[in-house]
N, CA, C and O atoms as a CHARMM CRD file, in Angstrom:
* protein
*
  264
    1    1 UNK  N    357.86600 355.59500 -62.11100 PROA 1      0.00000
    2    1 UNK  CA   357.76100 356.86600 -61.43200 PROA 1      0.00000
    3    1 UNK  C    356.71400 356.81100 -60.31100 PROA 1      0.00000
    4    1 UNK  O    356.69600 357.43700 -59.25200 PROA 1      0.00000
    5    2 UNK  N    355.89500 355.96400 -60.77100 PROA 2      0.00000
    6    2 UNK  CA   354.31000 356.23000 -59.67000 PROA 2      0.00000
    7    2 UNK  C    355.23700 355.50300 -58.20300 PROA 2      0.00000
    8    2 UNK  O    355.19800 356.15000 -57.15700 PROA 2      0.00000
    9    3 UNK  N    356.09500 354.05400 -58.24000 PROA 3      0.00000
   10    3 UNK  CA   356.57800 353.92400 -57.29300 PROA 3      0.00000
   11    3 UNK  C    357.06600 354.27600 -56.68100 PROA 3      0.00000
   12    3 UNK  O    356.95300 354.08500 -55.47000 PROA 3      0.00000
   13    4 UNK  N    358.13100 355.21300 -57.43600 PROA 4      0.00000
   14    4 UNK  CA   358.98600 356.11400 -56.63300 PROA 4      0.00000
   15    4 UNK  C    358.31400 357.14500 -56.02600 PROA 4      0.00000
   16    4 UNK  O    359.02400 357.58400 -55.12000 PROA 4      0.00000
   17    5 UNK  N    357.37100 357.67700 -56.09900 PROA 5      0.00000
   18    5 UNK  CA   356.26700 358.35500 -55.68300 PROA 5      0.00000
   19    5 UNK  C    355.99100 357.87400 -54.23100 PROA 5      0.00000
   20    5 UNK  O    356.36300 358.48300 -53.22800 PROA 5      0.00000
   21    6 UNK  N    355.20200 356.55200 -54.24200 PROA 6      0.00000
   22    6 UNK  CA   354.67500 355.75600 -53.44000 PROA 6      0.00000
   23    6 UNK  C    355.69800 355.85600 -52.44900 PROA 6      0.00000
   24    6 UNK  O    355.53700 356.61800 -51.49500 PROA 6      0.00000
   25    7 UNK  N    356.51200 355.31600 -52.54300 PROA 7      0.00000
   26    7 UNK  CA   357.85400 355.25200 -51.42100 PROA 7      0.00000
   27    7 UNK  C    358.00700 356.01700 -50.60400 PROA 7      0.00000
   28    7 UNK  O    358.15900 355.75400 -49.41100 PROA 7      0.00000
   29    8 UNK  N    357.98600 357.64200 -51.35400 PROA 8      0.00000
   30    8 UNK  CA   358.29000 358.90200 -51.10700 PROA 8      0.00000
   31    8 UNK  C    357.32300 359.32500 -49.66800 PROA 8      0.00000
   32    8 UNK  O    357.58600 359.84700 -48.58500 PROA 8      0.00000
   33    9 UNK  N    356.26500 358.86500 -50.23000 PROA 9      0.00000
   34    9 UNK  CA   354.72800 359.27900 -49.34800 PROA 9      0.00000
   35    9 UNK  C    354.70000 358.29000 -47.90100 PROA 9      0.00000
   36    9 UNK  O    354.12000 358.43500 -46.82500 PROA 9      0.00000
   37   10 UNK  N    355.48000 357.38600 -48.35700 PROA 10     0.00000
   38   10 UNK  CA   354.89500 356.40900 -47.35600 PROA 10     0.00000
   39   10 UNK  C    356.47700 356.59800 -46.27300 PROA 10     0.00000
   40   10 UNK  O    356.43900 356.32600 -45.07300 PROA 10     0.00000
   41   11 UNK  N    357.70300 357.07100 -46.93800 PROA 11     0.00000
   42   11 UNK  CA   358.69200 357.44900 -45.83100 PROA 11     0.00000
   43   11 UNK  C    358.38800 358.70600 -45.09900 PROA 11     0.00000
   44   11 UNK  O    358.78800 358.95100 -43.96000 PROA 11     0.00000
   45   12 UNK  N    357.45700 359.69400 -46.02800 PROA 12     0.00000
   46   12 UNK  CA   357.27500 360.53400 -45.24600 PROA 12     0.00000
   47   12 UNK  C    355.84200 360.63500 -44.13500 PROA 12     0.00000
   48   12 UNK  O    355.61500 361.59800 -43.40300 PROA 12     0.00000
   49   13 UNK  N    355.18300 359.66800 -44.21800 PROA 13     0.00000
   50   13 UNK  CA   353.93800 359.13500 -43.65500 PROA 13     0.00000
   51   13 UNK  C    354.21000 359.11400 -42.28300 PROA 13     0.00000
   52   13 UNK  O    355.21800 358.44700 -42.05100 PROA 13     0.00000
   53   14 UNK  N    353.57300 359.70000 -41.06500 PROA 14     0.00000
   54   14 UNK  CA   353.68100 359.17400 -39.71600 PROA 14     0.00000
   55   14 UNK  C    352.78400 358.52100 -39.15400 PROA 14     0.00000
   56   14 UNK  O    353.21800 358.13500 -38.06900 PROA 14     0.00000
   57   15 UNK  N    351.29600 358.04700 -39.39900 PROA 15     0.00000
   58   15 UNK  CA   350.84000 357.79900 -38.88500 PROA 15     0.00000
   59   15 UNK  C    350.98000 356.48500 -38.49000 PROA 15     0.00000
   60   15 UNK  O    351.25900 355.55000 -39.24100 PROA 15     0.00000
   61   16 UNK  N    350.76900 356.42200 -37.21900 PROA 16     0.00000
   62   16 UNK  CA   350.71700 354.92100 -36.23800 PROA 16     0.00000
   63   16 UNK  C    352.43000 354.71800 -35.76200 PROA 16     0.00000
   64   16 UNK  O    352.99500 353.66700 -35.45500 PROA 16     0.00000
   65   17 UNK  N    352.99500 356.10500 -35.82500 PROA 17     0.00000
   66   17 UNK  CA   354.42800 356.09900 -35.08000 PROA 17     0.00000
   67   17 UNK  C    354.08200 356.14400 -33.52900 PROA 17     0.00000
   68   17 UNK  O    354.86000 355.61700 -32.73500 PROA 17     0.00000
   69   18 UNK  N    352.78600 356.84200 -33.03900 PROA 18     0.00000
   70   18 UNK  CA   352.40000 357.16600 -31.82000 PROA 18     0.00000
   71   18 UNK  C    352.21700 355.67600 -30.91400 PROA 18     0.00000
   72   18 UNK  O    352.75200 355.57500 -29.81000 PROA 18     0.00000
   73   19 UNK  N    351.36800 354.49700 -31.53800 PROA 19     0.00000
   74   19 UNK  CA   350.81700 353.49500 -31.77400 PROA 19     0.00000
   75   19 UNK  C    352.02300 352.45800 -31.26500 PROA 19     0.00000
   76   19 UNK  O    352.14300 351.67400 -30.32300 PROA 19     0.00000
   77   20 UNK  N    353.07000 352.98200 -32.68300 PROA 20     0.00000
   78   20 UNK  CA   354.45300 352.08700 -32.27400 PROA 20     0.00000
   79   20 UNK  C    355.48600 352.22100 -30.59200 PROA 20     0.00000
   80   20 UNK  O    356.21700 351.54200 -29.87000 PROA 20     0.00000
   81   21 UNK  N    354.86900 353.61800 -30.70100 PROA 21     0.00000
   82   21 UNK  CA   355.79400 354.10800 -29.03000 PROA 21     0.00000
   83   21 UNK  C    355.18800 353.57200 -28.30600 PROA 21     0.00000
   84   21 UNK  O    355.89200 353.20900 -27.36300 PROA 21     0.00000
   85   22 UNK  N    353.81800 353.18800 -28.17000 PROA 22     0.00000
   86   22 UNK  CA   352.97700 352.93300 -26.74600 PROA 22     0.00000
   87   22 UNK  C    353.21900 351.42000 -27.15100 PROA 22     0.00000
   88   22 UNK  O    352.61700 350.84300 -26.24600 PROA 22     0.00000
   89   23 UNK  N    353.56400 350.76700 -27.69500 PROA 23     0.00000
   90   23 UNK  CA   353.85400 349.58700 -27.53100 PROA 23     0.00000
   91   23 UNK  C    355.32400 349.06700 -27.21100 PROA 23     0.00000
   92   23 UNK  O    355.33400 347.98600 -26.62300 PROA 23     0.00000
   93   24 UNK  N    355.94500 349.34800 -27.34800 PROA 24     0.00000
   94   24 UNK  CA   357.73400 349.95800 -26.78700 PROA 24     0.00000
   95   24 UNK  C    357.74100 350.18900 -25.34900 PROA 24     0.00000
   96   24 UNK  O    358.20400 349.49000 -24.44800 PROA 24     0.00000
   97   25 UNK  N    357.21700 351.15900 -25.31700 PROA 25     0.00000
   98   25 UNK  CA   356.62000 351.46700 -23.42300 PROA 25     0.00000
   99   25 UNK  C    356.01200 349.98900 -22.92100 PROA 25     0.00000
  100   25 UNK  O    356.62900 349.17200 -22.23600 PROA 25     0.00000
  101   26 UNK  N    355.00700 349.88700 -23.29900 PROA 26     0.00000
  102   26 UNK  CA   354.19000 349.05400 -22.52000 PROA 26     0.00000
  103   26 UNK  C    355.29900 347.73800 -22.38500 PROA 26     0.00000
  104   26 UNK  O    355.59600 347.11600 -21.36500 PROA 26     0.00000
  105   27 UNK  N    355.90100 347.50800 -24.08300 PROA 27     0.00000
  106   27 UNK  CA   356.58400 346.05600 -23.41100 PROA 27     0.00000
  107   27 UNK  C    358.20200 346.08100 -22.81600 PROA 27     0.00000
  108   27 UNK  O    359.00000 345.14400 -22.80000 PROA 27     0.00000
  109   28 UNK  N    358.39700 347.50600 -22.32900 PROA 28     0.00000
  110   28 UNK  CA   359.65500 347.93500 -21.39300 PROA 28     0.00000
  111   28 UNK  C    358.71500 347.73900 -20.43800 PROA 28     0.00000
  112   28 UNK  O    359.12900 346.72400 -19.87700 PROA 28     0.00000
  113   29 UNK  N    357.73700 348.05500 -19.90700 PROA 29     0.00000
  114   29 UNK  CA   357.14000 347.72000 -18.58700 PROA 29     0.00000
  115   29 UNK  C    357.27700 346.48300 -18.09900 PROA 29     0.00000
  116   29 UNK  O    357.86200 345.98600 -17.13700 PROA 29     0.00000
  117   30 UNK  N    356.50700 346.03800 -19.10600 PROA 30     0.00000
  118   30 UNK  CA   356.33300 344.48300 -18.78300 PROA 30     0.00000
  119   30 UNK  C    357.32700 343.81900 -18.70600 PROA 30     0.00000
  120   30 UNK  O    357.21500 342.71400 -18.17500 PROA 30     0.00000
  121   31 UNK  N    358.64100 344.25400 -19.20400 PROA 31     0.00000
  122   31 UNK  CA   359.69700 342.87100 -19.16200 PROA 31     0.00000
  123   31 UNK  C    360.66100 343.75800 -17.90300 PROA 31     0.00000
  124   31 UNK  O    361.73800 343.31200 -17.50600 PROA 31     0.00000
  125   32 UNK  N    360.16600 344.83300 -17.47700 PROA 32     0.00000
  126   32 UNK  CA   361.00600 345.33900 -16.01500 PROA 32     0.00000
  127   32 UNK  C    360.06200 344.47900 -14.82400 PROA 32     0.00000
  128   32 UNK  O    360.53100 343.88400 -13.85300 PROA 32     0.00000
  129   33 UNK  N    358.78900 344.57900 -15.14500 PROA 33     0.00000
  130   33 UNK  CA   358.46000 344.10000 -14.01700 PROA 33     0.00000
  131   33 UNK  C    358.32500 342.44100 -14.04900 PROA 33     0.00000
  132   33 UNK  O    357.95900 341.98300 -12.96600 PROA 33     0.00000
  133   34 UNK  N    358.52300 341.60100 -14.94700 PROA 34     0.00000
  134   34 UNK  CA   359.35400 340.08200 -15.05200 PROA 34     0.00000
  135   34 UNK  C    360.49200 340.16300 -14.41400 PROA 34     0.00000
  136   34 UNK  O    360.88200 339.35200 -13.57400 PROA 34     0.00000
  137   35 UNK  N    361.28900 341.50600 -14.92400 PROA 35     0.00000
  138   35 UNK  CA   362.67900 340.93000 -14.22000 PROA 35     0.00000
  139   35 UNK  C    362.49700 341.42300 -12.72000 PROA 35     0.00000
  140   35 UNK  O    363.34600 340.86500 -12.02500 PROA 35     0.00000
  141   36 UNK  N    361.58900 342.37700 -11.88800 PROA 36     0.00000
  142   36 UNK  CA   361.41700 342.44600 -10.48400 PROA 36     0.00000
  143   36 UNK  C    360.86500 341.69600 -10.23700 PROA 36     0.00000
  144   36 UNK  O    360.69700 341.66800  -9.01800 PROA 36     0.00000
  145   37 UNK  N    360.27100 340.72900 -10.87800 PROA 37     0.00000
  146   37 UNK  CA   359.08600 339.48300 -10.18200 PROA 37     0.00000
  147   37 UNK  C    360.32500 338.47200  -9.67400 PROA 37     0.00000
  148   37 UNK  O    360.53700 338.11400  -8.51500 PROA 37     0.00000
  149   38 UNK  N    361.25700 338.03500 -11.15900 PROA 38     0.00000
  150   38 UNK  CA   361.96100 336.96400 -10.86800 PROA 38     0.00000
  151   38 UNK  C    363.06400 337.15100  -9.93100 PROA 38     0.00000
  152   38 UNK  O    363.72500 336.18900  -9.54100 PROA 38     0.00000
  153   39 UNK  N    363.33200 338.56100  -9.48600 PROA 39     0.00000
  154   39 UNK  CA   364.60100 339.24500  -8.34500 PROA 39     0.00000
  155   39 UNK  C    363.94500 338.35200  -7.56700 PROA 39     0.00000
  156   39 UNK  O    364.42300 337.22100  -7.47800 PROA 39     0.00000
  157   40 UNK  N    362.68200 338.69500  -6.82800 PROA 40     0.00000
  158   40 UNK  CA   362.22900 338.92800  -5.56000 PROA 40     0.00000
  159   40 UNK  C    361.12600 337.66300  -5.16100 PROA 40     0.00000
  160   40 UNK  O    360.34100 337.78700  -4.22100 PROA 40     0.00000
  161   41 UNK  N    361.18300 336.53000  -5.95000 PROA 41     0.00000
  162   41 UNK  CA   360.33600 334.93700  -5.75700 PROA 41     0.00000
  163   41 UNK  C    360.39700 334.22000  -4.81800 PROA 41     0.00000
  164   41 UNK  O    359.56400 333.70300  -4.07500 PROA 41     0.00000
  165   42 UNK  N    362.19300 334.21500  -4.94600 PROA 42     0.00000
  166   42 UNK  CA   362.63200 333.47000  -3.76200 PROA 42     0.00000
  167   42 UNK  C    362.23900 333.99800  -2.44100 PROA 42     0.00000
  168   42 UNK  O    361.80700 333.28700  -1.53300 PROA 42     0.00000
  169   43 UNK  N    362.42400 335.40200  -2.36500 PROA 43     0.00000
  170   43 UNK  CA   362.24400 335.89800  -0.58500 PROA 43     0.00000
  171   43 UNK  C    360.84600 335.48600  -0.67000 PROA 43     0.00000
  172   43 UNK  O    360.32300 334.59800   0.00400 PROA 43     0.00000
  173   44 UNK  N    360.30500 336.19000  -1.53200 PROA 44     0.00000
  174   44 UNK  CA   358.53100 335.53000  -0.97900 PROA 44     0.00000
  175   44 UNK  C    358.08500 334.19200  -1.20000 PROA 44     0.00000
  176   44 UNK  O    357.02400 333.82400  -0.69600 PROA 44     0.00000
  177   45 UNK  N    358.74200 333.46400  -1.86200 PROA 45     0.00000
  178   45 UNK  CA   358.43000 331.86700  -1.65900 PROA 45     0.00000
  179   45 UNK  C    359.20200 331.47700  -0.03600 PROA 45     0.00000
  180   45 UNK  O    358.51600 330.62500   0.52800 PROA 45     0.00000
  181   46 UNK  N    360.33400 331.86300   0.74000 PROA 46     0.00000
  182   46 UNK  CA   360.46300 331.72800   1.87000 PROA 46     0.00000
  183   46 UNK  C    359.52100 332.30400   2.70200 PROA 46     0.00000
  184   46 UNK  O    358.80200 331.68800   3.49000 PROA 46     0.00000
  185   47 UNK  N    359.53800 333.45000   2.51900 PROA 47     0.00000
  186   47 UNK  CA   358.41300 334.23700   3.07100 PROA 47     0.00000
  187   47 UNK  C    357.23900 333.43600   3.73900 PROA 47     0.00000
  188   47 UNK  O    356.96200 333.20100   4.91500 PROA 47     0.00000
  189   48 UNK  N    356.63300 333.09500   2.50100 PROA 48     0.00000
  190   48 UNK  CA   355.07000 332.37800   2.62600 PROA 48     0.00000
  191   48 UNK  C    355.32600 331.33000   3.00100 PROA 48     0.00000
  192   48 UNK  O    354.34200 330.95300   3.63800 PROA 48     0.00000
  193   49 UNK  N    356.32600 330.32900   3.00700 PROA 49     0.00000
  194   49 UNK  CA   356.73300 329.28500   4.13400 PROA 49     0.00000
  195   49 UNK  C    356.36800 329.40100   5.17300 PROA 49     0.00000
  196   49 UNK  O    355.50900 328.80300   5.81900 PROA 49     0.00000
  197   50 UNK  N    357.38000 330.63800   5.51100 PROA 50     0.00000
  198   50 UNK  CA   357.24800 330.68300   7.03100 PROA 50     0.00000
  199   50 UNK  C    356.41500 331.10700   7.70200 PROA 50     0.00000
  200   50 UNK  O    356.36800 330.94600   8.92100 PROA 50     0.00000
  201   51 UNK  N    355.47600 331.82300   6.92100 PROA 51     0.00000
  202   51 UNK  CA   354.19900 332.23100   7.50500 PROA 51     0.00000
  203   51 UNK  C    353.02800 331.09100   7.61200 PROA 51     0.00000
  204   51 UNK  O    352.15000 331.22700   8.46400 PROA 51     0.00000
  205   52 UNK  N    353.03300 329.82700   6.62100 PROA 52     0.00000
  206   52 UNK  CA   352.15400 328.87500   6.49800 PROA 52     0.00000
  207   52 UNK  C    353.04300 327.74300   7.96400 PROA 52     0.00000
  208   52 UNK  O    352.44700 327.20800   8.90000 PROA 52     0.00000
  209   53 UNK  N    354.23000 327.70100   7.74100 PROA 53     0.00000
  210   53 UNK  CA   354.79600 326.97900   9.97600 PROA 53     0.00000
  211   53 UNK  C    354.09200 327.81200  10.33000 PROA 53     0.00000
  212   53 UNK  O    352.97900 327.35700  10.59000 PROA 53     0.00000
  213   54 UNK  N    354.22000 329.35000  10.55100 PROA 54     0.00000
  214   54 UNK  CA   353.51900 329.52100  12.14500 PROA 54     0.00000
  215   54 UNK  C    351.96900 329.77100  11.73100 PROA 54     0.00000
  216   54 UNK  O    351.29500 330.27800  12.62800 PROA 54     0.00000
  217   55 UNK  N    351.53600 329.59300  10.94100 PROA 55     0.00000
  218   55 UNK  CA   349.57200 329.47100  11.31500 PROA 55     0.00000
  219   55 UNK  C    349.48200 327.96900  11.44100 PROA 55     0.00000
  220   55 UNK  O    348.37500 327.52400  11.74700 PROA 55     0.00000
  221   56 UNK  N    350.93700 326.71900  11.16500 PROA 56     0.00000
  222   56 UNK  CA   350.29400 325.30800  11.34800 PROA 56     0.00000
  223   56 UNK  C    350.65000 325.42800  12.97200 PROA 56     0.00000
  224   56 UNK  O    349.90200 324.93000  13.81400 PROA 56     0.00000
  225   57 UNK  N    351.63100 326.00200  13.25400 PROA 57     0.00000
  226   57 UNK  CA   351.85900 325.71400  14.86800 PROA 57     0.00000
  227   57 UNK  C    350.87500 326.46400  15.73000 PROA 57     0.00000
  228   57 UNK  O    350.92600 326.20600  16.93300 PROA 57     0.00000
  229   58 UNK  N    349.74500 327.59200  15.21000 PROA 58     0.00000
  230   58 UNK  CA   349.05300 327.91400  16.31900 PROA 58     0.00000
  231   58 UNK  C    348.24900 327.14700  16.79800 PROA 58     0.00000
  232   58 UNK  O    348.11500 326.08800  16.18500 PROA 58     0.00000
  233   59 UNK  N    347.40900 327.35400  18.04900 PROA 59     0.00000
  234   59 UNK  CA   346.61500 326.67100  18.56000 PROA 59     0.00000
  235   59 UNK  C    345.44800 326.74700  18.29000 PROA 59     0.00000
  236   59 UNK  O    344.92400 327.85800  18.37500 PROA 59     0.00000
  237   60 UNK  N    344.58200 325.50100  17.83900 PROA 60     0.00000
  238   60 UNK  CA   343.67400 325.41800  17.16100 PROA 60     0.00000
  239   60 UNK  C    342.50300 325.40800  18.45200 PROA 60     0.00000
  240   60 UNK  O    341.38600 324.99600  18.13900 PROA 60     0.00000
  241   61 UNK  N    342.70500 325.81200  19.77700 PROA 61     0.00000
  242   61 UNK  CA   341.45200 326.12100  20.39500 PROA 61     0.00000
  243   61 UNK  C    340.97400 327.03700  21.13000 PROA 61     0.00000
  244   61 UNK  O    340.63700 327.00400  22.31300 PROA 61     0.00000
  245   62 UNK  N    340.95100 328.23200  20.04300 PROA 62     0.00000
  246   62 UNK  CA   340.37500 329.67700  19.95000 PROA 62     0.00000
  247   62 UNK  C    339.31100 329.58200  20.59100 PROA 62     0.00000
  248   62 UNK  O    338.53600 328.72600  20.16600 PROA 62     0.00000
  249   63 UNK  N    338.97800 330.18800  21.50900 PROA 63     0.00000
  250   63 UNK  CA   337.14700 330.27200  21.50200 PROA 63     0.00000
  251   63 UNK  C    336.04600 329.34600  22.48000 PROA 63     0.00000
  252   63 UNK  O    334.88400 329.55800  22.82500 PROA 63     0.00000
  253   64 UNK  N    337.25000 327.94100  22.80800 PROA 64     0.00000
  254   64 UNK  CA   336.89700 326.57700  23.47500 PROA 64     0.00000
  255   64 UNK  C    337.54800 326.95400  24.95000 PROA 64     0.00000
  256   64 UNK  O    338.50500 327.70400  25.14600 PROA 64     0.00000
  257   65 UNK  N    336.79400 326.25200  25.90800 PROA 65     0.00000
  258   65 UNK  CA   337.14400 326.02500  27.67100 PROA 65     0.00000
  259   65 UNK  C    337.61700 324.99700  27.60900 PROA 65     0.00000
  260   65 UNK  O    337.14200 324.00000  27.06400 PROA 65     0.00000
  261   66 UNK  N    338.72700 325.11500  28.22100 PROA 66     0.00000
  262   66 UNK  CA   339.61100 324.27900  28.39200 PROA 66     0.00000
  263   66 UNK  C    339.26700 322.97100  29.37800 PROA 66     0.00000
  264   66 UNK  O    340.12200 322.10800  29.57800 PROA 66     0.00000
């Protein structure tokens, strides 16, 4: 009887349901913004290519008389 008791108390128990939601949330966040990281790598791995050609092609004599 005492178990069946126990059971009773502990299905009707809420605490740390609040606890369980904010962790649900947090790891829907986190695995939306994995999957926008891994959308969007490629454009910015081209991206930063092409920005690292044109700072190698500028001219390195800023500032100097020619």
């Amino acid at each position: 009887m005492k178990a069946l008791n126990l059971l009773k108390r502990f299905q009707k128990d809420e605490d740390g349901a609040v606890t369980v939601d904010w962790v649900v949330l947090t790891a829907a966040i986190v695995g939306l913004g994995l999957i926008v990281m891994a959308a969007i790598k490629p454009a910015i791995s081209n991206l930063s290519t092409s920005i690292a050609t044109e700072i190698g092609k500028a001219d390195d004599s800023f500032g100097t008389t020619p």
